[in-house]
C-alpha positions in Angstrom: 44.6 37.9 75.4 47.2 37.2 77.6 48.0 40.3 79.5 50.2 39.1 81.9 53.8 40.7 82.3 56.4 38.6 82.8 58.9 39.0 86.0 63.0 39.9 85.5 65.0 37.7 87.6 64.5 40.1 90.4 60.5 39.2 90.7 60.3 42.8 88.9 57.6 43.2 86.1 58.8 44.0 83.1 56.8 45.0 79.8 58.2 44.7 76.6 56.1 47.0 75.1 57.8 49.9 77.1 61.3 48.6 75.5 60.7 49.9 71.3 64.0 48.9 69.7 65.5 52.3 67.8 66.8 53.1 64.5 70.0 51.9 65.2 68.2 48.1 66.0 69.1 45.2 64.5 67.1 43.0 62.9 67.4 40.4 65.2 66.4 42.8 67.9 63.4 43.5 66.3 62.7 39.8 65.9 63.5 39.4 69.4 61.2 42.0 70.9 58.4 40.7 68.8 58.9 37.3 70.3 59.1 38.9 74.1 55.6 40.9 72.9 53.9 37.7 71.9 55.0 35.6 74.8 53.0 38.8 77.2 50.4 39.6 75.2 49.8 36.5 72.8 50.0 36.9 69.1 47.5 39.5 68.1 48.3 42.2 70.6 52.4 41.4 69.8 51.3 42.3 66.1 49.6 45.1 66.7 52.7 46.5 69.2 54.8 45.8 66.3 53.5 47.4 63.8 52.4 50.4 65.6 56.3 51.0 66.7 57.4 49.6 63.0 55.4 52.5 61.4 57.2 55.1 63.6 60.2 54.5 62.9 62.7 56.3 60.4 64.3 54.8 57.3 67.8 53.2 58.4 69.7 55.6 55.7 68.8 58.5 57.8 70.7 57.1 60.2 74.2 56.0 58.5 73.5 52.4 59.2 72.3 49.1 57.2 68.6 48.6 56.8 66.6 46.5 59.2 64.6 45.1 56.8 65.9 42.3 55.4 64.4 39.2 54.1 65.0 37.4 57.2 63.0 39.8 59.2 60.1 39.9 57.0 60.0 36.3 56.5 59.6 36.0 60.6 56.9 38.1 60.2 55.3 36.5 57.6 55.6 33.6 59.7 53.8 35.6 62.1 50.9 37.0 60.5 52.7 40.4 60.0 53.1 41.6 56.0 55.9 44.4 56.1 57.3 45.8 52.2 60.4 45.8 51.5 60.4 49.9 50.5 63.0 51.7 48.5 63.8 53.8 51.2 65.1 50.8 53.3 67.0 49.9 50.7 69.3 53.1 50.5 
């Protein structure tokens, strides 16, 4: 495991785990943090991070916005060793 945290631009360490994208997240921001976690912490600890914060987080309708989890998203995933369903409750 790489556990390693990277430096901001100020020579500041910065951990992308402390940085949980919201409801209101894209799902490019959620592709993006994933990406940041794996880059720190390799592949298996980004997964884990990820689905962890994916479980805790409410279904988009609750919220008045689109749902995050599109087809795009979970095919990044996928890519990724992650499996996340595509639940009615995103869908509304």
């Amino acid at each position: 495991m790489n556990s390693e945290v990277k430096s901001d631009f100020l020579g500041l360490k910065t951990d992308p785990s402390k940085d949980v994208p919201n409801q209101q997240s894209k799902p490019e921001q959620w592709i993006n943090w994933h990406k940041e976690l794996k880059d720190t912490f390799g592949k298996k600890v980004a997964n884990q991070l990820f689905l962890k914060a994916w479980s805790k987080r409410q279904p988009s309708f609750w919220f008045g916005s689109s749902s995050v989890n599109t087809a795009a998203l979970r095919e990044y995933l996928k890519d990724n060793g992650v499996i996340i369903d595509s639940s009615i409750a995103d869908s509304i």
